[in-house]
DRENNU-749731 format. One record per residue (C-alpha): residue number from 1; x, y, z. Coordinates in Angstrom, 3 decimals, padded with zeros to 6 digits. Example, Ala and Ser with C-alpha at 12.3 -4.5 7.8 and 13.67 -1.06 7.14 Angstrom:
REM DRENNU-749731
[1; [012.300; -004.500; 007.800]]
[2; [013.670; -001.060; 007.140]]
//
This chain:
REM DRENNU-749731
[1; [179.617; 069.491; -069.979]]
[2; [176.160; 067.969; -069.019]]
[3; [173.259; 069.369; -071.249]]
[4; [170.408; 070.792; -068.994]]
[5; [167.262; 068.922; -068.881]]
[6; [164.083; 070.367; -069.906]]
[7; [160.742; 069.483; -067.934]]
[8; [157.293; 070.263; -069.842]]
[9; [154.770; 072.528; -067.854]]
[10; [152.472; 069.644; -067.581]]
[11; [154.878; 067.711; -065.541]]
[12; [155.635; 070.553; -063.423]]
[13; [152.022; 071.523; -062.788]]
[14; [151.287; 067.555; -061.531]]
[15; [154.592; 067.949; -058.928]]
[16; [153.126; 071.520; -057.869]]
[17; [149.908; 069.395; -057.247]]
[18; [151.368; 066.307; -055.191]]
[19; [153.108; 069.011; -052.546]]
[20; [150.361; 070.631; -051.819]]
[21; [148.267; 067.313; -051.167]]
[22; [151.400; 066.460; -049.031]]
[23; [151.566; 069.271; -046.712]]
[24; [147.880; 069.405; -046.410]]
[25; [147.549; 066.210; -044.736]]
[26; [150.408; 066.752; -042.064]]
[27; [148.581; 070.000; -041.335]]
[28; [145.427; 067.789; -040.877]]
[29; [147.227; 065.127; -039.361]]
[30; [149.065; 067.034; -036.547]]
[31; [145.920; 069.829; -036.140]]
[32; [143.064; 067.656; -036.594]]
[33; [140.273; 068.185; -034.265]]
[34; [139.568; 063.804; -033.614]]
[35; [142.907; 063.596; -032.119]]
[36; [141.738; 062.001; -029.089]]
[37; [145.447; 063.071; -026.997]]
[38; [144.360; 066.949; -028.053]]
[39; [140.442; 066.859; -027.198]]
[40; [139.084; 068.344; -023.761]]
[41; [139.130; 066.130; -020.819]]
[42; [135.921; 065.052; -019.905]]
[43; [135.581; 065.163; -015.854]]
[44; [133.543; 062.711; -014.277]]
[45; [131.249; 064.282; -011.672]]
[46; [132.426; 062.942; -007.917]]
[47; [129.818; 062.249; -006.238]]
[48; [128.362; 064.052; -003.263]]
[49; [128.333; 061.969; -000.182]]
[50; [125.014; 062.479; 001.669]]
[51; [125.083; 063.626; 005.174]]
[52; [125.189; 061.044; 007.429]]
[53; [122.181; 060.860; 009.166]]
[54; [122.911; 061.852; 012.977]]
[55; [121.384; 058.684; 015.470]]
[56; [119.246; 059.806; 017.566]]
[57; [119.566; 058.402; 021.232]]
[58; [116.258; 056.623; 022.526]]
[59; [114.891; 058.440; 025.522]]
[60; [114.729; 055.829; 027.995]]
[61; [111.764; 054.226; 029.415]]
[62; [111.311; 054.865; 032.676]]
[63; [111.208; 052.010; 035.202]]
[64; [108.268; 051.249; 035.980]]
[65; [107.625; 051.215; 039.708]]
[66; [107.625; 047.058; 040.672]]
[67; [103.990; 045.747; 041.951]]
[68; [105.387; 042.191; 043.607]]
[69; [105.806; 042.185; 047.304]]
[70; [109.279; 041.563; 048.897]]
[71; [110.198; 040.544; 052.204]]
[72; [113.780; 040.763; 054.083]]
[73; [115.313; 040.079; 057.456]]
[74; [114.601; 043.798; 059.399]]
[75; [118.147; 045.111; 058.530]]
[76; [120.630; 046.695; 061.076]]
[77; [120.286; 050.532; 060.355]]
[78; [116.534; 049.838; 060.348]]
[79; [116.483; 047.769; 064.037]]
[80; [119.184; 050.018; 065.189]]
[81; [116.383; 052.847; 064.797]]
[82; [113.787; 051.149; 066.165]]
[83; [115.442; 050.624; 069.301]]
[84; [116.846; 054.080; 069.123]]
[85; [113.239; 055.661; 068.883]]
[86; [111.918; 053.057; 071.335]]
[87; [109.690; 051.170; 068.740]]
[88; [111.423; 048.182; 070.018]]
[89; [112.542; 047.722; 074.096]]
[90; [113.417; 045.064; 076.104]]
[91; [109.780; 043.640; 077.229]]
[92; [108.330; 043.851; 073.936]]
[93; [106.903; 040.340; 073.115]]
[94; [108.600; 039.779; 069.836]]
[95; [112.274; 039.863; 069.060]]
[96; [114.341; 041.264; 065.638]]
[97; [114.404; 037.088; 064.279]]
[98; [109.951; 037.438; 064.653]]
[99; [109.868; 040.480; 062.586]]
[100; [110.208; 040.998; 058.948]]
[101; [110.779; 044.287; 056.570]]
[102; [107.695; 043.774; 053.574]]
[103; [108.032; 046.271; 050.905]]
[104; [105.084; 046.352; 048.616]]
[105; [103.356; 049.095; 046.013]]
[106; [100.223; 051.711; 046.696]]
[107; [098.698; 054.493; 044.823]]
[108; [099.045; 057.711; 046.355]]
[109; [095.777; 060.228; 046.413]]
[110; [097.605; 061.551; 043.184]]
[111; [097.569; 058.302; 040.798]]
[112; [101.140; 057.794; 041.725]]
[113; [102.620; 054.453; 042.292]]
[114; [104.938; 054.509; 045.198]]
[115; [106.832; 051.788; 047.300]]
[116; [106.160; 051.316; 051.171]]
[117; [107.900; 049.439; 053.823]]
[118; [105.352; 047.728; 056.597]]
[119; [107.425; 046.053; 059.438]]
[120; [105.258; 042.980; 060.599]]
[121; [105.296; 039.654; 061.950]]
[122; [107.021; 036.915; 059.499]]
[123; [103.658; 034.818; 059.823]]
[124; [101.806; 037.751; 058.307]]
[125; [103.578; 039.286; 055.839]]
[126; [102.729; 036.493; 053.287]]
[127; [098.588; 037.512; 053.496]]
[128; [099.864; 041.387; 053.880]]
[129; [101.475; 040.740; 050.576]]
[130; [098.290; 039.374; 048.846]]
[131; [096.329; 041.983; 050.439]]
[132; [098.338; 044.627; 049.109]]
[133; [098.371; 043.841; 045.839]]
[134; [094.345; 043.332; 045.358]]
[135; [094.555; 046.958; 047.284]]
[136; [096.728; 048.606; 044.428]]
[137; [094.894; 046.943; 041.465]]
[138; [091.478; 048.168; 042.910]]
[139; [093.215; 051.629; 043.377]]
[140; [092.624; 052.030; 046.432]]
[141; [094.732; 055.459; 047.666]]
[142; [097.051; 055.281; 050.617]]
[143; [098.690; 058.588; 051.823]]
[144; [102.027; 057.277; 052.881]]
[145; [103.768; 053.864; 054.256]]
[146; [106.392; 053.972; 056.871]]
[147; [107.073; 052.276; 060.019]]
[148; [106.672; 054.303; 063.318]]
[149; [110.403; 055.109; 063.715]]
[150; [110.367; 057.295; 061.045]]
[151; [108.259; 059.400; 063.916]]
[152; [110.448; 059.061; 066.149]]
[153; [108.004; 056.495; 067.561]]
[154; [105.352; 058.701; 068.051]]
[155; [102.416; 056.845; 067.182]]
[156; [100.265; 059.953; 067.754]]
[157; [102.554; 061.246; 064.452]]
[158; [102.102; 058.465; 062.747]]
[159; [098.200; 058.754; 063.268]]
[160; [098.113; 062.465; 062.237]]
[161; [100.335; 061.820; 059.194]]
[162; [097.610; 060.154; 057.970]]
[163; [100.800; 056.636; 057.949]]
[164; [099.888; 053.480; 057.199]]
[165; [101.523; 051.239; 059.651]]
[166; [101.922; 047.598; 061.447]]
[167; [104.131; 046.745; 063.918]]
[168; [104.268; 049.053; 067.105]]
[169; [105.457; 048.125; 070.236]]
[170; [104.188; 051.317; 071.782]]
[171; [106.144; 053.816; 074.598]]
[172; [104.771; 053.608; 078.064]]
[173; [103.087; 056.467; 077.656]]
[174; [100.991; 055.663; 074.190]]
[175; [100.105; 052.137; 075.581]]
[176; [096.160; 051.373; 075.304]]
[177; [096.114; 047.615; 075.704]]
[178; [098.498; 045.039; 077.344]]
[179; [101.863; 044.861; 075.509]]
[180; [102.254; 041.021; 075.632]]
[181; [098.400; 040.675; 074.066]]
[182; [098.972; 043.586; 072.008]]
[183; [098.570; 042.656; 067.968]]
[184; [100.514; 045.722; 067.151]]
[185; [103.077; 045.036; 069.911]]
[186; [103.249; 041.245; 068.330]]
[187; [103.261; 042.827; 064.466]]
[188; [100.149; 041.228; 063.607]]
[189; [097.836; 044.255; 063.640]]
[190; [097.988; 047.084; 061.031]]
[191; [096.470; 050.713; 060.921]]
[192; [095.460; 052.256; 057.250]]
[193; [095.281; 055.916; 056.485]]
[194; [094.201; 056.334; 060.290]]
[195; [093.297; 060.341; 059.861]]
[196; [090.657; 059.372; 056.877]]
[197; [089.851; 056.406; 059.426]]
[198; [089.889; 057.418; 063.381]]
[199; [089.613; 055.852; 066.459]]
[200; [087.384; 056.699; 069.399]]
[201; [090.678; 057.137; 072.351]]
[202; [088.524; 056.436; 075.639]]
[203; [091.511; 058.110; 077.651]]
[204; [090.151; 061.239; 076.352]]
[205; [087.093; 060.292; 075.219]]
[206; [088.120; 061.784; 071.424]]
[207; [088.748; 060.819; 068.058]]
[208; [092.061; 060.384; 067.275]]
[209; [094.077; 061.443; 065.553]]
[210; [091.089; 063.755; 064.806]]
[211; [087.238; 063.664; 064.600]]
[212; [087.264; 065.468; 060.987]]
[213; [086.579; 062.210; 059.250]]
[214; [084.559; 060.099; 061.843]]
[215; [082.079; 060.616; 059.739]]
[216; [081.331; 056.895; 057.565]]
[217; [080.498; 058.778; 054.078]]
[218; [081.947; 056.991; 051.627]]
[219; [085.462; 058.548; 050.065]]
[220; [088.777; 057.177; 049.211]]
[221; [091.058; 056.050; 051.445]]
[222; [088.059; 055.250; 053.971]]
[223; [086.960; 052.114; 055.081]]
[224; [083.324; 051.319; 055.748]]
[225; [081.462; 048.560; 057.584]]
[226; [081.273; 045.252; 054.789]]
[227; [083.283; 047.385; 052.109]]
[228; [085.495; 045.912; 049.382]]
[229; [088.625; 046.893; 051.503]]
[230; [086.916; 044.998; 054.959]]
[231; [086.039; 042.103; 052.676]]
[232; [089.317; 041.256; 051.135]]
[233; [091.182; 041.251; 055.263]]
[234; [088.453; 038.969; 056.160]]
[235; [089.111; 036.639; 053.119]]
[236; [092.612; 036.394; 054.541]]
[237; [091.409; 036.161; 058.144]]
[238; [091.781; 039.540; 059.455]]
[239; [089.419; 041.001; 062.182]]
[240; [088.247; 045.053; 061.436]]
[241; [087.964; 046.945; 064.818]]
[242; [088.622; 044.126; 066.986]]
[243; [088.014; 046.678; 070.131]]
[244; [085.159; 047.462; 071.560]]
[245; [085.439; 051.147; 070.652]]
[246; [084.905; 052.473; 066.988]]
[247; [088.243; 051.607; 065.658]]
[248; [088.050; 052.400; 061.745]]
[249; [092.033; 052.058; 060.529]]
[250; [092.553; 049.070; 062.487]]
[251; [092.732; 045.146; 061.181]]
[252; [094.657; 041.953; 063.230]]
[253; [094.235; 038.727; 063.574]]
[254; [093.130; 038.372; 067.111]]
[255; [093.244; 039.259; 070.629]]
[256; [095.172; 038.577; 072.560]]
[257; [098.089; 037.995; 069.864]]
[258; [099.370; 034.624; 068.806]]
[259; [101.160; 032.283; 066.122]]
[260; [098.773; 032.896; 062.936]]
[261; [098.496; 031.605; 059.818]]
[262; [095.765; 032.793; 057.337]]
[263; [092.979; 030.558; 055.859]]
[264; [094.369; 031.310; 052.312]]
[265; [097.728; 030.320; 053.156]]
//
């Protein structure tokens, strides 16, 4: 038989001791609040995008209206209604090849800048050109700009429409000088705001298109004896009121009408 061992209290006290020290740290080791695996995620913030900005689209700049002269060949839908109307006719003295379409720029009575079409003679449109532009920088006001088949040909329509005009080979019945001599038949003559600026008609002994503005008092759109607008047509070899009748809308360069070319050119 083996004898039992006997174990002194002192020994058993320092065993008692070392378990307790034992299980206490695997209680700290597997609960321990630095376990990095066990601690609360920290969450990174995304971050907030901004709102894109929303582009703006530029407003667009508006043309702005062109101040250079052109010049073209008459084109067919406008010949076609100049013959149409009867602004052109067999017996005129000029033909489609002598004419020319100039387009230039004019201030209304409003401020506004608007584009005009003056049929004329090819050997004038060049000092029509200049003349127009020294016109539009001065300001001077012009009511409207078409040529005379826009009124059907009526030059009395033209006149009381207060048109600016040039070439006008007139009908039969509107004639007042010989067509072949004629400087508006020949596209060398032109008439400016002729209701602010009448004639004296001696076929009716009357201003025409009206006598409200046969008065020479000085407003715009008129044209007065040695005025700017009289000097800058004789500076380019114009005549004003080449007639023997008061004649206040109405440049050319001669009578009777032939081949020109202006002093500036």
């Amino acid at each position: 038989m083996s004898r039992p061992s006997h174990r002194s209290p002192g020994v058993l006290a320092v065993l008692v001791l070392t378990v307790v020290v034992l299980a206490t740290s695997v209680l700290v080791g597997c609960s321990g609040p630095d376990r990095a695996d066990d601690a609360p995620a920290t969450r990174t913030p995304t971050p907030t995008s901004a709102p894109a900005e929303t582009e703006t689209a530029p407003t667009p700049t508006p043309t702005p209206t062109p101040t250079a002269p052109t010049v073209g060949e008459v084109s067919d839908a406008r010949w076609a209604a100049m013959v149409r109307t009867g602004a052109w006719r067999p017996g005129c003295p000029v033909d489609r090849d002598d004419l020319r379409e100039l387009e230039v720029t004019y201030v209304d009575f409003e401020g506004v800048d608007r584009r005009g079409v003056l049929v004329a003679n090819r050997d004038v449109v060049g000092s029509l050109g200049r003349i127009f532009i020294t016109l539009h920088e001065r300001g001077f006001p012009i009511e409207r700009m078409d040529p005379v088949e826009a009124f059907d040909g009526d030059t009395l329509k033209s006149l009381q429409a207060n048109n600016t005009s040039a070439y006008n080979c007139r009908r039969p019945d509107q004639i007042n000088a010989p067509v072949l001599q004629s400087p508006h038949a020949n596209g060398r003559a032109i008439d400016i705001n002729p209701d602010l600026n009448p004639w004296m008609d001696l076929r009716c002994r009357c201003w025409s298109p009206r006598a409200t503005h046969a008065e020479r008092t000085p407003a715009p759109g008129k044209i007065l004896a040695d005025d700017a607008t009289v000097r800058l047509f004789e500076d380019e070899g114009w005549i004003w009121q080449n007639i023997d009748v008061a004649d206040y809308m109405h440049f050319d360069t001669g009578y009777p009408s032939k081949a020109w070319t202006s002093p500036r050119d």
